[in-house]
N, C-alpha and C positions, 0 to 999 in steps of 0.2 A: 810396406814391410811389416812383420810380424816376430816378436822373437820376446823370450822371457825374460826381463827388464831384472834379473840379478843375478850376482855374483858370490862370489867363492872368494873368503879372504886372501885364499889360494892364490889366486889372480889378480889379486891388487898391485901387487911388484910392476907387473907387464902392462896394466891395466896403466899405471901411470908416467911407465916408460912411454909407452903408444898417447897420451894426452900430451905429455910435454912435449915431443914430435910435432902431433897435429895443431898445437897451439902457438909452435913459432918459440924455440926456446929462448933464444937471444935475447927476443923484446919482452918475454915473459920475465927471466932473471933481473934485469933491470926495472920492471915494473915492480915486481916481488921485495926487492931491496929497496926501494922505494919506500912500499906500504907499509916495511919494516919498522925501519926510519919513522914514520908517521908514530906508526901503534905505538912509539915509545915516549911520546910526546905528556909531559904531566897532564893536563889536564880538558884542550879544546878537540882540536883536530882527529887527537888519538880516538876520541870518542866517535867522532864521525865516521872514517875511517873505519872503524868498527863493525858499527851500524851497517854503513853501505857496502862495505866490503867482504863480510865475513869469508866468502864462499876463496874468496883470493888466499886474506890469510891463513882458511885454514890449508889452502892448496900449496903457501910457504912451510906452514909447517910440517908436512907429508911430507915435503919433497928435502927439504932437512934430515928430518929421522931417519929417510931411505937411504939419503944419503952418508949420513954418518953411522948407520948400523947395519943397512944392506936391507932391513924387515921395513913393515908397516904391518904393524899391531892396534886393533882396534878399540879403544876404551869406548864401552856402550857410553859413558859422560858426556864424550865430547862431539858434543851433537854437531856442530859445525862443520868438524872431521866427518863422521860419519854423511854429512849432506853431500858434502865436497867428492868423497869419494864416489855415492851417486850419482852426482852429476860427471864425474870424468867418466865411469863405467857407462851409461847412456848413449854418453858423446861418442866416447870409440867405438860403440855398438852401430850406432847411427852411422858414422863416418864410414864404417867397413860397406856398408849396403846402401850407401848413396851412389847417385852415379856420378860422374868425375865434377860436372857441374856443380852439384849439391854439394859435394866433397870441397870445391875451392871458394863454394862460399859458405861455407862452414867453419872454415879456414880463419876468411875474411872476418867474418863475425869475432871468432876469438882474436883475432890482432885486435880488431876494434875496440873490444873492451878493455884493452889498457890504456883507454886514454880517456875513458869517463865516468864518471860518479858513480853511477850504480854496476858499473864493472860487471860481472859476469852473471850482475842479477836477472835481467833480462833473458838471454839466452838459458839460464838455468830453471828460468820457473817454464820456458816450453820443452826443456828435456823431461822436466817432474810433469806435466800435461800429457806428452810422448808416451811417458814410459807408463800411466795411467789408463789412457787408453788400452793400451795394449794387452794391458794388464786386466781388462775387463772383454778380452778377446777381441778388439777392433785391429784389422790389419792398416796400416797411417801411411797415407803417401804423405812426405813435406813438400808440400806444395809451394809456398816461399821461399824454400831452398834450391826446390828444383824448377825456379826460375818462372813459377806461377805469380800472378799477379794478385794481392788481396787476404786471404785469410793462409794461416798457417799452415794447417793440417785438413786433408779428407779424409778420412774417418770410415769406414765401412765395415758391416756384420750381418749377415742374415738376409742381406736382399735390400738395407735400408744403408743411404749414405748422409753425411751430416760434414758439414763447413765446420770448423773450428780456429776462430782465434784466441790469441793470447794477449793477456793484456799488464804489464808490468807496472803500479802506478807507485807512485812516490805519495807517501804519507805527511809531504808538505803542502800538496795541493789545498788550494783555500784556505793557506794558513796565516796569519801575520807575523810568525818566528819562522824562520825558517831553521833546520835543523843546520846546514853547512853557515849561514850567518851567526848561528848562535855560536857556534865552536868557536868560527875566527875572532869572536867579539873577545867568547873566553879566551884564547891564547893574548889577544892584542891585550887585555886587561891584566896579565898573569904579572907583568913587573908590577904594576901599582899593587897589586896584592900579596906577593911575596916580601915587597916589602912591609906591608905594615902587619903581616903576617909575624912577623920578626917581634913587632913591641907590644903583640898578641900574647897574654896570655888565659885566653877562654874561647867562648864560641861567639860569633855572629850569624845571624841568620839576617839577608841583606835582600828587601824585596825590592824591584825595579819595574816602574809601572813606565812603559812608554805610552805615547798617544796614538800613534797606528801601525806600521812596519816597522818591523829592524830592518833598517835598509846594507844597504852592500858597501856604499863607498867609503873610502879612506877617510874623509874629510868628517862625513858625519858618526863613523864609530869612534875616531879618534876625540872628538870632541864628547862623546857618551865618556868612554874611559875614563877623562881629563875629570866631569860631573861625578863621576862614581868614586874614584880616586880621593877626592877635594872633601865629597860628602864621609867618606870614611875617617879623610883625618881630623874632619871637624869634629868629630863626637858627638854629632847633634843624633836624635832621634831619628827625623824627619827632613827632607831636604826637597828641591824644586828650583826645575831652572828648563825654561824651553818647552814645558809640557809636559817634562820627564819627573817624576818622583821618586824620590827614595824614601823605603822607611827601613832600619838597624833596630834588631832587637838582641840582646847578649842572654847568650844560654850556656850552661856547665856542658862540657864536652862530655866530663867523667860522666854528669849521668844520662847522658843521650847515647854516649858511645860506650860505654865499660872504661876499665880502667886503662886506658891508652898513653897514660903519662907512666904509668909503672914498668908498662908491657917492656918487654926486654928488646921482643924484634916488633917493628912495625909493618901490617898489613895492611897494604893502601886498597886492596877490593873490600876486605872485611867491613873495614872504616869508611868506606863510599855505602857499602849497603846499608850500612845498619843509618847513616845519614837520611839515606833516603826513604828509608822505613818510618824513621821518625818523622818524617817534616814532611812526608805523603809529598815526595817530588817525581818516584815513579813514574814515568811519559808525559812529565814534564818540561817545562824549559828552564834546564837547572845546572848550574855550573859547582865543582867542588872543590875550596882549595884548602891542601892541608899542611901544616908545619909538623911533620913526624915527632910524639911526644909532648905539645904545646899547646897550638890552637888552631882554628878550623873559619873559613868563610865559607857559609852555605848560601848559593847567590840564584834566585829565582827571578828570570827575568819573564813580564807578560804585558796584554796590550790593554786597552782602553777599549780598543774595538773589536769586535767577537769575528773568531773563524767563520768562512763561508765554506767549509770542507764538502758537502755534499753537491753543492754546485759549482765546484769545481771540476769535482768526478764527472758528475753528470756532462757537464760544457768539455766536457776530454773525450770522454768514452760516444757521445751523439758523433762528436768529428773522427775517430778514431772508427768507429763502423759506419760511416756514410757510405764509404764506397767498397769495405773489405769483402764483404759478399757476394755473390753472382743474384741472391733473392730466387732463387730456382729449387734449391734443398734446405733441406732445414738444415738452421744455423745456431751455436753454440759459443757466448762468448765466455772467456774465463776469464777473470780480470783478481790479479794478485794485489792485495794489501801493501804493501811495503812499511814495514817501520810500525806493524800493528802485531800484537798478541791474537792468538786464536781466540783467548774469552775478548778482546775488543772487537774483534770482527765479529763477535756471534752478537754481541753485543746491540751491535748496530743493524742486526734483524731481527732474531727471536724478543719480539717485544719490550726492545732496548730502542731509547731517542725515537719513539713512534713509529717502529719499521722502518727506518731511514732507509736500509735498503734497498727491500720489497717498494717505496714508494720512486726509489732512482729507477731502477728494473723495468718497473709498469711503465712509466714514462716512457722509457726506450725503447723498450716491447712495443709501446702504442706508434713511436714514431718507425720504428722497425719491423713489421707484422712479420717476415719471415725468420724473425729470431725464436727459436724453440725455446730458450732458458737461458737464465744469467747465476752464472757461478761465482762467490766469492770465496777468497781462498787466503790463507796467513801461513805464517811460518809453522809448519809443524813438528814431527816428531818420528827420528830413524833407528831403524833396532839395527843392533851389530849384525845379528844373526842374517841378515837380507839385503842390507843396505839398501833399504829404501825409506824414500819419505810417505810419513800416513800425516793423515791430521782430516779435523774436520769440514765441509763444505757449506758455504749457507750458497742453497739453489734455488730460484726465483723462476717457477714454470710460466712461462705465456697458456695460459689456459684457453685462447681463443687460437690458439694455433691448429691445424688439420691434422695434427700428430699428434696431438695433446697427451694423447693415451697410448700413445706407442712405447710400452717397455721398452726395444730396442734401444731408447733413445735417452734413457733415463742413468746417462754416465756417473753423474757427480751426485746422485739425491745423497746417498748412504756414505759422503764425505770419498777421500780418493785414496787408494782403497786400504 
């Protein structure tokens, strides 16, 4: 299929009648109400929730405004809006010119993702791959949807055809915090803090060194809590129990955050950012609790033992293309950052961490010869005026490939599009 991957604000009304249809409204409204619920959580979950969800929440709050005003109005700000409505305009485009097959398991696909973590990240980063190709004049059969075995998309232009998969990864991989543990630790810890939050009044900044994972279960968060809790109302500097340390250091709120005891109304995102600004917690593992008007725990939890992040990727994406291929046309993997900025992901090639990724790439290339290129890809950036997503690409050529030099084939170099 071939078709012009945008829309007319004009169209968004219909655009998102026809999504909420194809997506199962029933199980959507109760998942929606849901993530609601979450997002409004002080300080753990809502954050994750966040993170992993956006494309959901911003699709609750469309579907709000239409409903309580009849319009949907696009603010160029709200970038997440603007993603979301991309991706539904895509989706109903696709679903229109599927054949019924592809159509029921496309269906399928969105039931699915109301029931796990990365929610509609997944299918959303192959509708922005879809609608990219396309956009660079490739006609795309979905070849996994229409019940093909292996790679996503065939891809064809000019006489030349190319495999394409998609690769969704999660930005905890080889990590020893994980982003969903961190949260629950945060909520589980939120009574011990609120309390002493109370006979606060200044700032603490509260570092937490464990010795190798946050682990998951009940038994050993609750007993972290109980340690962090104890260490807090001791007053001491410095604390240690199990391997775990604490160190407490007391900081003026006024002058890290402005005048927040005088303010009249209190901003809890203001006073989160300007937290993080100071104390460089930015894509961190950082927890934030505040007493509106009072006092502040700024809570940084980290390990003893360093991230194995790139081989993790690597040991994901070797099993993830072992078999998606047919090895007969050149193949194309695209593999999404999750939970990264565009300047980290450029980061992690253009002569940041010694090519880390050119050096994962080569690897795969070598254990893959008919892989033509490996594409890295992050959150980017959608104009009202088109409703699409641009952002940049870091693209990793097989230069021993027989195609090497085949413009045809050269989708992702100039980022997508």
């Amino acid at each position: 299929m071939h078709f012009k991957p945008e829309v007319r604000d004009t169209e968004l009304p219909e655009i998102l009648r026809r999504f909420i249809n194809i997506a199962d409204r029933k199980r959507w409204e109760k998942r929606l109400a849901w993530l609601d619920r979450e997002a409004r959580r002080d300080v753990g979950m809502r954050h994750f929730w966040q993170e992993r969800c956006a494309l959901e929440l911003a699709f609750s709050r469309t579907r709000r405004q239409y409903r309580n005003t009849g319009r949907i109005w696009v603010d160029p700000s709200e970038t997440e809006t603007l993603r979301f409505l991309a991706f539904a305009a895509m989706t109903v485009s696709c679903h229109d010119r599927l054949t019924p097959r592809g159509r029921s398991r496309l269906e399928g696909m969105l039931r699915g993702a109301t029931t796990r973590d990365f929610g509609l990240g997944p299918l959303g980063y192959e509708m922005k791959v879809a609608s990219h190709l396309m956009s660079r004049g490739y006609d795309v059969i979905f070849h996994d949807l229409e019940g093909g075995r292996g790679y996503d998309f065939l891809a064809a232009k000019e006489g030349v055809s190319v495999e394409v998969e998609c690769k969704h990864m999660s930005g905890d991989a080889g990590r020893k915090i994980h982003r969903k543990e961190l949260y629950r630790f945060g909520d589980r810890a939120a009574l011990w803090m609120r309390n002493h939050l109370a006979s606060l009044t200044t700032g603490l900044f509260v570092r937490l060194t464990i010795p190798d994972r946050l682990e998951s279960g009940d038994q050993y968060q609750k007993a972290l809590c109980t340690f962090l809790g104890q260490a807090l109302l001791s007053g001491e500097p410095d604390a240690e129990r199990d391997g775990n340390r604490i160190q407490v250091q007391e900081f003026d709120v006024e002058q890290v955050a402005g005048p927040w005891l005088a303010a009249g109304k209190f901003d809890r995102t203001e006073m989160e950012a300007r937290l993080t600004h100071h104390f460089g917690l930015a894509h961190k593992n950082a927890l934030l609790y505040l007493r509106p008007h009072q006092s502040v725990v700024a809570l940084l939890i980290q390990s003893d033992q360093k991230d194995n992040v790139l081989n993790a990727m690597h040991a994901e994406l070797r099993k993830s293309t072992k078999d998606q291929f047919t090895g007969e046309l050149p193949a194309i993997l695209c593999c999404h950052l999750a939970d990264l900025t565009q300047e980290q992901m450029l980061s992690l090639g253009r002569g940041g961490h010694g090519r880390a990724l050119d050096s994962l790439a080569t690897e795969l290339m070598r254990r893959r010869p008919h892989l033509y290129s490996v594409t890295f890809t992050a959150a980017g950036s959608v104009s009202a005026d088109s409703v699409r997503e641009k952002g940049p690409a870091y693209t990793i050529l097989n230069r021993d490939h027989p195609r090497a030099t085949d413009e045809r084939l050269s989708i992702f170099r100039d980022g997508w599009p």
